[in-house]
LUMFI-579519 format. One record per residue (C-alpha): residue number from 1; x, y, z. Coordinates in Angstrom, 1 decimal. Example, Ala and Ser with C-alpha at 12.3 -4.5 7.8 and 13.67 -1.06 7.14 Angstrom:
2
> 1 | 12.3 | -4.5 | 7.8;
> 2 | 13.7 | -1.1 | 7.1;
END
This chain:
304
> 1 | -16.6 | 12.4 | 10.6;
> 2 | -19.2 | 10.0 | 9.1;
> 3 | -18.1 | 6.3 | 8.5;
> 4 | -20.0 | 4.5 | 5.0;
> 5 | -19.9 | 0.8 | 4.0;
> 6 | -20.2 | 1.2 | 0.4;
> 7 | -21.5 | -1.7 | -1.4;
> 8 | -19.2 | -3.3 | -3.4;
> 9 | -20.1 | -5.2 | -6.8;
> 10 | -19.4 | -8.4 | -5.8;
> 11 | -21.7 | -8.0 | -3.0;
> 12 | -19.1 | -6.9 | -0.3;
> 13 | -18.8 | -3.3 | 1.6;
> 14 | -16.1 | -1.8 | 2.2;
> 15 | -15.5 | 1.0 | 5.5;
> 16 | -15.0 | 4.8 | 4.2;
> 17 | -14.5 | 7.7 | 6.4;
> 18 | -15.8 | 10.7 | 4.8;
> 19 | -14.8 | 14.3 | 6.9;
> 20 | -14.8 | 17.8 | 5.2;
> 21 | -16.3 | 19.8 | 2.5;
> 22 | -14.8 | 21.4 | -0.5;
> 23 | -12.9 | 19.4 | -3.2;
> 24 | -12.9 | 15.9 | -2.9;
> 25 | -9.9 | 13.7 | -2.4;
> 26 | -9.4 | 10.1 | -2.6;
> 27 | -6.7 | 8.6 | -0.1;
> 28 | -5.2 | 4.9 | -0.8;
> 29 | -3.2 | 3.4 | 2.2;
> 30 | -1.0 | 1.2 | 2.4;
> 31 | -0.4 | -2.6 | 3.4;
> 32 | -0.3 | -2.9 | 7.1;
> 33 | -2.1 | 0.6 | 7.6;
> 34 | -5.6 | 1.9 | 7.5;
> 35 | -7.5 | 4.8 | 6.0;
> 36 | -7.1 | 6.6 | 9.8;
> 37 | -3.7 | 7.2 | 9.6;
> 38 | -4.5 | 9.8 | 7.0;
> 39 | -5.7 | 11.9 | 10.0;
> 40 | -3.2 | 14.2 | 11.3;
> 41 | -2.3 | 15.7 | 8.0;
> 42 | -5.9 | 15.8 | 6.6;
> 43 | -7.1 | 17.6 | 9.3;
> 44 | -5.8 | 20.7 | 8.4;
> 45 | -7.4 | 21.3 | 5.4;
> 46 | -10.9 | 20.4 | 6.3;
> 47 | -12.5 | 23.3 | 5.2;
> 48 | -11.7 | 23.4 | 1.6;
> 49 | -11.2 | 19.7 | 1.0;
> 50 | -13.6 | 16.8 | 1.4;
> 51 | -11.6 | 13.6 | 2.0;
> 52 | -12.4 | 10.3 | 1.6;
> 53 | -10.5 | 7.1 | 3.7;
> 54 | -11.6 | 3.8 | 2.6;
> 55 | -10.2 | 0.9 | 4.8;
> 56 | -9.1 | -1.7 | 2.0;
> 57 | -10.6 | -5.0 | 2.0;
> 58 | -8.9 | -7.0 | 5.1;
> 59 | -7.9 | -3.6 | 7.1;
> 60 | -9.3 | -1.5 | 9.8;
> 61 | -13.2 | -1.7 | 9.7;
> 62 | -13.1 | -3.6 | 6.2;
> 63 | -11.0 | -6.9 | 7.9;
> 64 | -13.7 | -8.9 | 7.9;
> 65 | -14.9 | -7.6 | 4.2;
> 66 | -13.4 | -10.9 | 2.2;
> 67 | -11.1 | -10.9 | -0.5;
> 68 | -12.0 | -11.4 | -3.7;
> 69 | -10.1 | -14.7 | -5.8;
> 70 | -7.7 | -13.7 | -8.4;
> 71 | -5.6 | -10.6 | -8.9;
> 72 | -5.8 | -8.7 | -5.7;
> 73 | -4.8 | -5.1 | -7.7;
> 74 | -7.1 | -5.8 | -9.6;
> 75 | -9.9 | -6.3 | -7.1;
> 76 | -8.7 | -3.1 | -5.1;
> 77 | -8.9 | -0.9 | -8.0;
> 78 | -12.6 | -2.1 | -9.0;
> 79 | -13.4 | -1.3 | -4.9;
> 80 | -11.7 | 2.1 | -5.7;
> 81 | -14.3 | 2.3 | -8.9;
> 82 | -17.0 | 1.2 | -7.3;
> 83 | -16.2 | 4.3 | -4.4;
> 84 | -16.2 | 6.3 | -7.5;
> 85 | -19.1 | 5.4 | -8.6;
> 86 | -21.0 | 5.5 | -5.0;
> 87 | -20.4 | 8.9 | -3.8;
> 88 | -20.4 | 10.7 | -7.6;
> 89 | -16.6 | 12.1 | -7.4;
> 90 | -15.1 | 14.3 | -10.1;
> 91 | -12.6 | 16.3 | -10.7;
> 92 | -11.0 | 14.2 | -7.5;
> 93 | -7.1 | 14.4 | -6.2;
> 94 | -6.1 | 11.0 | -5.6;
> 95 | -3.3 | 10.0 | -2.9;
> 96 | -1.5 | 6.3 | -2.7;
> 97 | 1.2 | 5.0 | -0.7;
> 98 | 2.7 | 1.8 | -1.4;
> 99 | 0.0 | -1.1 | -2.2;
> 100 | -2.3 | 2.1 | -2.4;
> 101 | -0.1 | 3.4 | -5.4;
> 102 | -0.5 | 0.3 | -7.0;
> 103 | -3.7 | 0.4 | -6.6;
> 104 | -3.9 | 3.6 | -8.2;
> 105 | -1.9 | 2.8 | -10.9;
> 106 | -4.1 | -0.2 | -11.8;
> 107 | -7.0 | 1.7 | -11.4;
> 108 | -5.1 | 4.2 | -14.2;
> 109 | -4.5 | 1.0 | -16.4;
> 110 | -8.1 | 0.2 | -16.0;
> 111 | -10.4 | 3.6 | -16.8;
> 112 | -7.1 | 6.1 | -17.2;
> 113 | -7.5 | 7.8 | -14.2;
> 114 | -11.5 | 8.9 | -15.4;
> 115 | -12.4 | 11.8 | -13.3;
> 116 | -8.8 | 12.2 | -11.1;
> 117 | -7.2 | 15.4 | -12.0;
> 118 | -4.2 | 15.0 | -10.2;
> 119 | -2.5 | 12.4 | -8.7;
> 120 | 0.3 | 12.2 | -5.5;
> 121 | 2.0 | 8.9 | -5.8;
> 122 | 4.1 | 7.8 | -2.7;
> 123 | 7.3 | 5.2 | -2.6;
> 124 | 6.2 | 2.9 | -5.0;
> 125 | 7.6 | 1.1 | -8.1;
> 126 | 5.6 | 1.0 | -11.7;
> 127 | 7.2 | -2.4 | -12.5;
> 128 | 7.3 | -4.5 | -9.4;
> 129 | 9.2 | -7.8 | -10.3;
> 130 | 12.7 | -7.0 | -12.0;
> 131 | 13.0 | -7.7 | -16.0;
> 132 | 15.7 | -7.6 | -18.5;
> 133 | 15.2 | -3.7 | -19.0;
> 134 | 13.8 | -3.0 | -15.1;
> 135 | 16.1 | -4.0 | -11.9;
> 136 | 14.3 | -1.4 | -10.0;
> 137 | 11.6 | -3.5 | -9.0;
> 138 | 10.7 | -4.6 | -5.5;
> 139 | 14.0 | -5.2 | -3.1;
> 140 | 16.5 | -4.7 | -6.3;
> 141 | 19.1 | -6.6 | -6.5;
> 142 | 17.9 | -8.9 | -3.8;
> 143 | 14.8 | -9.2 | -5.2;
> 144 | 15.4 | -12.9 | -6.2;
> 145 | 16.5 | -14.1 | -2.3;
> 146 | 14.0 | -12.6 | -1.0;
> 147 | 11.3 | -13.8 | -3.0;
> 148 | 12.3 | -17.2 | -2.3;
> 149 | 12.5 | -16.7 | 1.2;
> 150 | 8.9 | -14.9 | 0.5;
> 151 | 7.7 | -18.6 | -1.6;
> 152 | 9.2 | -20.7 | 1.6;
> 153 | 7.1 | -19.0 | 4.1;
> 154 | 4.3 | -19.1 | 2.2;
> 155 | 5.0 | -22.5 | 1.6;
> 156 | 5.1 | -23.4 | 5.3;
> 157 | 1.8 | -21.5 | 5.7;
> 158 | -0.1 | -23.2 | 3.3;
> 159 | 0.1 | -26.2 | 4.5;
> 160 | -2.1 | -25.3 | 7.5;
> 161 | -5.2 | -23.6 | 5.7;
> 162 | -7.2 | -24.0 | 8.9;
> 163 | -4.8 | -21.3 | 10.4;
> 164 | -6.1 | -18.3 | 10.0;
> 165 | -3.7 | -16.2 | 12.3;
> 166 | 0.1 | -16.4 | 12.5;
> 167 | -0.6 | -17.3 | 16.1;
> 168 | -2.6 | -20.2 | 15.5;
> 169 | 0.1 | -22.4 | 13.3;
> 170 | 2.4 | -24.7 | 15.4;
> 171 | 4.6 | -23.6 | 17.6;
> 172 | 7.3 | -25.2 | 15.7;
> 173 | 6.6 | -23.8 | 12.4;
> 174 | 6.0 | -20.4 | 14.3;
> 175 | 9.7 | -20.6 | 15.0;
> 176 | 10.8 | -22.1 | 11.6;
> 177 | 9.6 | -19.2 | 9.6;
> 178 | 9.8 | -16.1 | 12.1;
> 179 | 13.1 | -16.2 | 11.7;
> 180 | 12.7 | -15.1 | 8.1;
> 181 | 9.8 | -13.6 | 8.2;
> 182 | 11.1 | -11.3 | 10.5;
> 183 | 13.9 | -10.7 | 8.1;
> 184 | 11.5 | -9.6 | 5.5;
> 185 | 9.7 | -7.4 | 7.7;
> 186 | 12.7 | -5.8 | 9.3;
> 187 | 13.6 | -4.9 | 5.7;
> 188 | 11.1 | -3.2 | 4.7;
> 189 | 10.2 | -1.1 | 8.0;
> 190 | 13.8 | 0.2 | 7.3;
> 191 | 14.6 | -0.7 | 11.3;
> 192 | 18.1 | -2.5 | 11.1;
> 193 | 17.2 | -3.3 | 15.1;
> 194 | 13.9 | -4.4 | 14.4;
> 195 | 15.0 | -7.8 | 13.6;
> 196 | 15.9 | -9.4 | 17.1;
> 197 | 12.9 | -7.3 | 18.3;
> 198 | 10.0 | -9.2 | 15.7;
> 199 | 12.7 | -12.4 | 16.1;
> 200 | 11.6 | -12.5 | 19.7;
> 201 | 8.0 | -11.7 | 19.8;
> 202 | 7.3 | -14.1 | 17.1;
> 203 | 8.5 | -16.8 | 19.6;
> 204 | 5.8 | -15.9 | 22.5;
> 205 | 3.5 | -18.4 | 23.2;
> 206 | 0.4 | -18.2 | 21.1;
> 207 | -2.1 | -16.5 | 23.3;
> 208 | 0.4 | -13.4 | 24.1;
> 209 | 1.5 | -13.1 | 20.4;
> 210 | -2.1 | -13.2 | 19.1;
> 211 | -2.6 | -9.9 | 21.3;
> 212 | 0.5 | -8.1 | 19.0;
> 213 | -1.0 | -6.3 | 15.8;
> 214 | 2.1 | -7.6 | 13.9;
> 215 | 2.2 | -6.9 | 10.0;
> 216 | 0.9 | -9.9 | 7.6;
> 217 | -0.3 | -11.7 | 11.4;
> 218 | -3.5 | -12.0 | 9.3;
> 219 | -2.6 | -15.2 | 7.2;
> 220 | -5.5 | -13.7 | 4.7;
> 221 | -3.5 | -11.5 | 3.9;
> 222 | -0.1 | -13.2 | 3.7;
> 223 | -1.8 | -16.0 | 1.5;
> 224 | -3.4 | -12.9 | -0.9;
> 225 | -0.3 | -10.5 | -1.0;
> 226 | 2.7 | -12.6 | -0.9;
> 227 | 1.8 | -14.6 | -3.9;
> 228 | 0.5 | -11.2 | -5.6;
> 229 | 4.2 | -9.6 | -4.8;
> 230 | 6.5 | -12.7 | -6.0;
> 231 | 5.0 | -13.3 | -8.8;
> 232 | 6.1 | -10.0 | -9.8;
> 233 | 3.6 | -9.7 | -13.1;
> 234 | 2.4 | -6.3 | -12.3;
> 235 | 4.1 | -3.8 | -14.8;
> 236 | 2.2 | -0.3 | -15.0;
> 237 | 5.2 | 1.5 | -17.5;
> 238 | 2.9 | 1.3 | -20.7;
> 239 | -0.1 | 2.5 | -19.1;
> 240 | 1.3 | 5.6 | -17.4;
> 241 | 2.9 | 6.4 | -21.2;
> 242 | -1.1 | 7.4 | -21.8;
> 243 | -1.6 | 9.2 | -18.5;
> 244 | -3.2 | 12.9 | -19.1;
> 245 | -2.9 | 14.2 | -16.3;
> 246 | 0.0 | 15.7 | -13.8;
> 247 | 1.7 | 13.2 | -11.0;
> 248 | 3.4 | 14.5 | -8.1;
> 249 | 5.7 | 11.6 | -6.7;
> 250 | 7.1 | 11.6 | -2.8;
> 251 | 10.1 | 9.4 | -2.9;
> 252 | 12.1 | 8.2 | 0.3;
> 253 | 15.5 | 8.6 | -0.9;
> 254 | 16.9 | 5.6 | 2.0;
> 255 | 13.6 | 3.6 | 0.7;
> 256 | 14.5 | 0.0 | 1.3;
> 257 | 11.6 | -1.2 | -1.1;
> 258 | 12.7 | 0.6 | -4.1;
> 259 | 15.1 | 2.7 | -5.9;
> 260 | 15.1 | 6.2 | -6.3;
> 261 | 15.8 | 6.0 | -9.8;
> 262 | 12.8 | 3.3 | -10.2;
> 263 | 10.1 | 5.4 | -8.8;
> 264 | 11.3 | 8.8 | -10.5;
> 265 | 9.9 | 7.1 | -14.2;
> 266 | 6.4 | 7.8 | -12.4;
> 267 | 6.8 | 11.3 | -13.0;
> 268 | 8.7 | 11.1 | -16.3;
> 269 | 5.5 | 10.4 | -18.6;
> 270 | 4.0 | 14.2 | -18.0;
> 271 | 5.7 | 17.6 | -18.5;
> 272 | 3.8 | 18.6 | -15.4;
> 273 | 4.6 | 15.7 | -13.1;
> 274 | 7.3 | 16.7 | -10.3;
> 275 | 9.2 | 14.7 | -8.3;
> 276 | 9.7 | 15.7 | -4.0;
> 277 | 12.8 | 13.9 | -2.2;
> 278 | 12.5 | 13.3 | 1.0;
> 279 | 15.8 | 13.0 | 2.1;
> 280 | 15.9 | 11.6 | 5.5;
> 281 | 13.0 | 9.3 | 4.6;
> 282 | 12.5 | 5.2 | 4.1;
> 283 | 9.6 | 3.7 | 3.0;
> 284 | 6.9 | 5.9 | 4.6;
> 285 | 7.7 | 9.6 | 4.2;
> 286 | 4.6 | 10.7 | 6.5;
> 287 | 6.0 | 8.6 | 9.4;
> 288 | 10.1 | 9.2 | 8.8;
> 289 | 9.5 | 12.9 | 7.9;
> 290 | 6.1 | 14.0 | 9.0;
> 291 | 6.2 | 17.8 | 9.2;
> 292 | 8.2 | 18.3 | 5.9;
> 293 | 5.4 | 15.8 | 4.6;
> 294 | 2.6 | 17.7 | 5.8;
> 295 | 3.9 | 20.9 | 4.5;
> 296 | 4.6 | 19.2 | 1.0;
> 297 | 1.4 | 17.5 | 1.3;
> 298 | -0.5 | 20.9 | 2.0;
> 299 | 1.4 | 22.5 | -1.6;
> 300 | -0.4 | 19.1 | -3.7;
> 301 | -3.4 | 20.1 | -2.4;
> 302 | -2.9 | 23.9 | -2.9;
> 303 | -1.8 | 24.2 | -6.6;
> 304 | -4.2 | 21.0 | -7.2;
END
């Protein structure tokens, strides 16, 4: 396995592992993950396949790789262009989990998908912020609380900019927003005891918690995806009306993020889409269910 920094055009690199030969295939991870965790379910299939795992900007090897101002999909998806671009892919399968498939469907609303032939798209939402004719966006029906207990910690963070870990803010404010915080992040790890759990650890004294690799523990992060995710503009249905090509959608049916019924339009726009339910699954299907998904992951790549 060979690991790349690509440049980027903003000046930027960006960390890509690159392992096998055959086909290639793009894989986008998702927030609080890294390109490695593709691993055990790539590994199989290293003789036919070449895979590529790029860390996203601000994970694994690519956290200290900046992030760019303004729309944060949008930046993502020109990284996943300029990858493209770099290595000369074709004919390419391309794989997103959660902020990956947005990624991937921005990338779609950008170039149409140019030189993907098939795409696996994994617990993710078209429309993230609930309209009128959409309540399947992120959270559902509790979308609205949430966001404003999302807007309150973000709040509270930004009025230490100097902080740059969750560690590093007061101990007081520490306490006043881990409580919700930990809320959020409960929720969407699908762990109903994970809440007194992250409740308690955010409460350590500074030096022991800054050892903890806690999700959105990176304030970069919180102060670029928070805002990104309440603001809720991100609405990929008219784009994917144009898609060409197939889309094979993994769905965790107990998903806390969003609906069954949400992510299923995904697959509705081609006559060759499909839709796999993973029954027993949450949010992360290769984590909840992992040999069903590695045996559903191997089929994508077979009839690719």
């Amino acid at each position: 396995m060979s690991v790349s920094r690509i440049p980027l055009r903003d000046g930027q690199s960006l960390a890509v592992r690159v392992l096998g030969r055959g086909r290639p295939v793009l894989m986008l991870h998702g927030l609080g993950m890294r390109g490695d965790h593709w691993l055990p379910f790539i590994l199989p299939h290293l003789s036919r396949h070449r895979f590529y795992l790029p860390d996203l900007r601000g994970a694994g090897r690519s956290a200290d790789t900046p992030f760019k101002s303004g729309d944060i999909f949008q930046a993502h998806a020109e990284d996943v262009q300029d990858l493209i671009r770099h290595f000369g892919l074709d004919e390419l399968l391309l794989v997103g989990i959660s902020l990956g498939a947005t990624t991937a469907l921005h990338l779609h609303q950008l170039d149409g998908f140019s030189g993907v032939s098939r795409y696996l798209h994994i617990d993710q939402s078209p429309c993230i912020g609930n309209r009128s004719d959409w309540p399947h966006g992120l959270f559902g029906a509790r979308q609205e609380a949430l966001f404003g207990t999302l807007q309150g910690i973000l709040e509270r963070v930004n009025d230490y900019p100097a902080c740059r870990r969750f560690a590093d803010l007061p101990a007081s404010v520490r306490h006043d927003v881990g409580a919700d915080l930990a809320d959020v992040l409960a929720l969407m790890a699908g762990g109903r005891g994970l809440k007194p759990l992250l409740s308690f650890l955010m409460r350590l004294p500074a030096p022991v918690l800054a050892r903890i690799p806690l999700p959105l523990a990176d304030l970069g992060q919180m102060r670029t995806y928070l805002p990104a995710y309440v603001a809720g503009g991100h609405d990929y249905r008219a784009s994917l009306a144009t898609c060409r090509i197939p889309i094979t959608v993994f769905l965790g049916a107990r998903s806390p993020l969003y609906a069954e019924a949400g992510q299923r339009v995904v697959a509705a726009y081609h006559p060759a889409s499909r839709v796999v339910r993973f029954e027993r699954s949450g949010h992360v299907p290769l984590k909840d269910e992992p040999l069903r998904f590695a045996r559903e992951f191997a089929d994508f790549l077979a009839t690719a």
